[in-house]
LODO-512020 format. One record per residue (C-alpha): x, y, z. Coordinates in steps of 0.25 Angstrom, whole numbers, plus 5000, padded with zeros to 4 digits. Layout:
BEGIN
XYZ...
//
This chain:
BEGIN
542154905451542654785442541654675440541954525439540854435436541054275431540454245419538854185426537654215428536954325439535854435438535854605434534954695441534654815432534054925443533454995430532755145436533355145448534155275450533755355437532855455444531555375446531055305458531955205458530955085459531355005447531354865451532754815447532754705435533754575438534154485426534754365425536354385420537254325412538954375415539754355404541054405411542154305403542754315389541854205383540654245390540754385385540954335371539954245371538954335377537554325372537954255359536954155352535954185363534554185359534054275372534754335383534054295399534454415406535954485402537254455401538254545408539654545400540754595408541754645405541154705391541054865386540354795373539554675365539254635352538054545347538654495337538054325335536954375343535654325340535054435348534754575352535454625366535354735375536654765379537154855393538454925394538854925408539755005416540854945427539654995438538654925430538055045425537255035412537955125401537155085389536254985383535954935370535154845361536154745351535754705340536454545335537754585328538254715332539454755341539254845352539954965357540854975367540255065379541355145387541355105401540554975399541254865406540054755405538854735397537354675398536954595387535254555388534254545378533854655369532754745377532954675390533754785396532754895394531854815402532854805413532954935412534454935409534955065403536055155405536355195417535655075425536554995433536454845434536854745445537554595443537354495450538154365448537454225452538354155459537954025459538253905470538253775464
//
């Protein structure tokens, strides 16, 4: 289940509650997303940003760093289905583990996720904008 995306823009839907044993009736969360996907848009990332609008999905990527970050991020580690593993808050200047199994990663402002209700085990969707000019 290999995924190829091109370095754009497009949209992830977090389906929070759904299927952890309640009723299910959580209304999906849609964001606006950023796919860094090439070399220099991986490395470049969030860097020398002052707030983030929406995430930024970096694939391929098992781990990140804030380093010359000028803020806070909430980082997701997700699996090749696009299963949540972990998420966690960085501060500027630290280098992140790498997560086994993590094959791309979310990068959004710091808190945003829990109020997406993004956590382990949650599974996200991307869409990609393709745009007809």
């Amino acid at each position: 289940m290999g995924r190829r995306w091109r370095d754009g823009r497009g949209r992830l839907t977090v389906h929070g509650d759904a299927g952890l044993g309640g009723d299910g009736g959580s209304v999906p969360v849609t964001v606006p997303l950023e796919l860094a996907t090439s070399y220099r848009a991986r490395t470049k990332g969030l860097l020398g940003r002052d707030r983030v609008d929406g995430a930024m999905l970096l694939s391929p990527a098992g781990s990140v760093h804030t380093f010359r970050m000028r803020i806070p991020i909430d980082v997701a580690y997700l699996d090749r289905h696009l299963r949540v593993l972990a998420v966690r808050t960085m501060k500027p200047g630290r280098l992140g583990l790498p997560r086994l199994r993590s094959r791309h990663v979310l990068e959004a402002e710091a808190g945003a996720m829990a109020g997406w209700g993004l956590r382990a085990g949650v599974r996200v969707v991307v869409e990609v904008r393709v745009d007809a000019e």
